[in-house]
KEKE-3310 file (N, C-alpha, C; in steps of 0.2 Angstrom, whole numbers, plus 5000, padded with zeros to 4 digits):
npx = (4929:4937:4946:4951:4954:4960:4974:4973:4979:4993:4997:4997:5009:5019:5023:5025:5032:5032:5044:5059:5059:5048:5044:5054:5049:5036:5042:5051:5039:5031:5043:5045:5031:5030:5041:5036:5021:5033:5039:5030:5024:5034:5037:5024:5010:5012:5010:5002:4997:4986:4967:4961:4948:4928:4920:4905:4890:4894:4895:4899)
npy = (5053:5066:5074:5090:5093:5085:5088:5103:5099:5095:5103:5111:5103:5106:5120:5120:5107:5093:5091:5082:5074:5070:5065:5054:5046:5041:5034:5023:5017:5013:5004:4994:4990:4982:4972:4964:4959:4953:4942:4936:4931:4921:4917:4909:4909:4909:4896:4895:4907:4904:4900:4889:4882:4890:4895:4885:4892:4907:4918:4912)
npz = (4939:4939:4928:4925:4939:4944:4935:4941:4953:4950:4943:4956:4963:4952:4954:4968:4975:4986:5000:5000:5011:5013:5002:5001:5013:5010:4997:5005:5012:5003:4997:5005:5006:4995:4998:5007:5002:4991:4999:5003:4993:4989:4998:5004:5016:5034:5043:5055:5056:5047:5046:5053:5056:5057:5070:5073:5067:5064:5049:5035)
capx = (4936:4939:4954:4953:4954:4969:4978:4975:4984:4998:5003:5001:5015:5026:5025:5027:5035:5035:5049:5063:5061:5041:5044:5059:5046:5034:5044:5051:5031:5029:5046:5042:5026:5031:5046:5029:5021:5037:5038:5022:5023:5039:5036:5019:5007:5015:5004:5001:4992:4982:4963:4960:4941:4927:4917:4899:4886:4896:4891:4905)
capy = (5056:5073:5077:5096:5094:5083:5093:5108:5097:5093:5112:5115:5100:5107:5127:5117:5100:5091:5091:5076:5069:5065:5059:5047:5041:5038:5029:5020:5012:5008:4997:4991:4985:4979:4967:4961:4955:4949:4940:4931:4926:4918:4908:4908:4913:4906:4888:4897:4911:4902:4900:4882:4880:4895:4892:4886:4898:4913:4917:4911)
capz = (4940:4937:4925:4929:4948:4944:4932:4946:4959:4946:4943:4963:4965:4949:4957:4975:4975:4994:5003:4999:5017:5012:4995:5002:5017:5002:4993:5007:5014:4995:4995:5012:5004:4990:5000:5013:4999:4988:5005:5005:4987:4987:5004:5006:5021:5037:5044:5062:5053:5044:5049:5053:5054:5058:5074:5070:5067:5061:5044:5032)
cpx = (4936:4944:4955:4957:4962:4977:4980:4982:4990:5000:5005:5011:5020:5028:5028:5028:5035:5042:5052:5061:5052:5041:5049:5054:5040:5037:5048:5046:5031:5037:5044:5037:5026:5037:5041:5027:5024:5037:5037:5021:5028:5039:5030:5017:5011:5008:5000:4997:4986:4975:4962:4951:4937:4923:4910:4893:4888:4897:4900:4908)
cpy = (5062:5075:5082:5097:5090:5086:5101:5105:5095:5099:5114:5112:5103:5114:5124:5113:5099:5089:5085:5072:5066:5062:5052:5042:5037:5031:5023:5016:5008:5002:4993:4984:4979:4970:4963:4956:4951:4943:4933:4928:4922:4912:4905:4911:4905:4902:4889:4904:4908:4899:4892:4879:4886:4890:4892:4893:4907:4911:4917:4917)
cpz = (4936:4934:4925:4937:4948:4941:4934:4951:4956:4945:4951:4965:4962:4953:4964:4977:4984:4994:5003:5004:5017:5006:4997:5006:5012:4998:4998:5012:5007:4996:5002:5011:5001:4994:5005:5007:4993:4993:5004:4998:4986:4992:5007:5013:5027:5040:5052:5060:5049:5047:5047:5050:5059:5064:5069:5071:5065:5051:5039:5026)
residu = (UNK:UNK:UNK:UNK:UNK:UNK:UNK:UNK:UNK:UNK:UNK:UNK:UNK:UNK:UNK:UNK:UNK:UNK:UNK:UNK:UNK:UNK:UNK:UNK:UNK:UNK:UNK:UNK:UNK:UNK:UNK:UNK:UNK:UNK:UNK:UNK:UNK:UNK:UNK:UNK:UNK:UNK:UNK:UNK:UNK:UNK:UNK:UNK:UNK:UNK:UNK:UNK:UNK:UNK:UNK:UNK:UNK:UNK:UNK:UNK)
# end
């Protein structure tokens, strides 16, 4: 990891910041995510998704 290369792309953003309506979709996938897997940890993985048994001969 390169800390110059990032501290370039960290002055482009503060000279040229994106545009509100990409940082809100940003930040609206991230809570998106976050309520999926709140989701899935509060009620668990649904019992019809869940893989029963593998066919034989494929590798486990």
């Amino acid at each position: 990891m390169n800390i110059m290369a990032w501290m370039i792309r960290a002055s482009r953003w503060a000279r040229n910041p994106p545009p509100m309506s990409r940082v809100l979709l940003v930040l609206g996938v991230i809570a998106a995510a976050l309520l999926i897997a709140g989701a899935e940890w509060l009620w668990g993985w649904p019992e019809w998704l869940k893989v029963n048994r593998l066919r034989p001969g494929l590798p486990h």
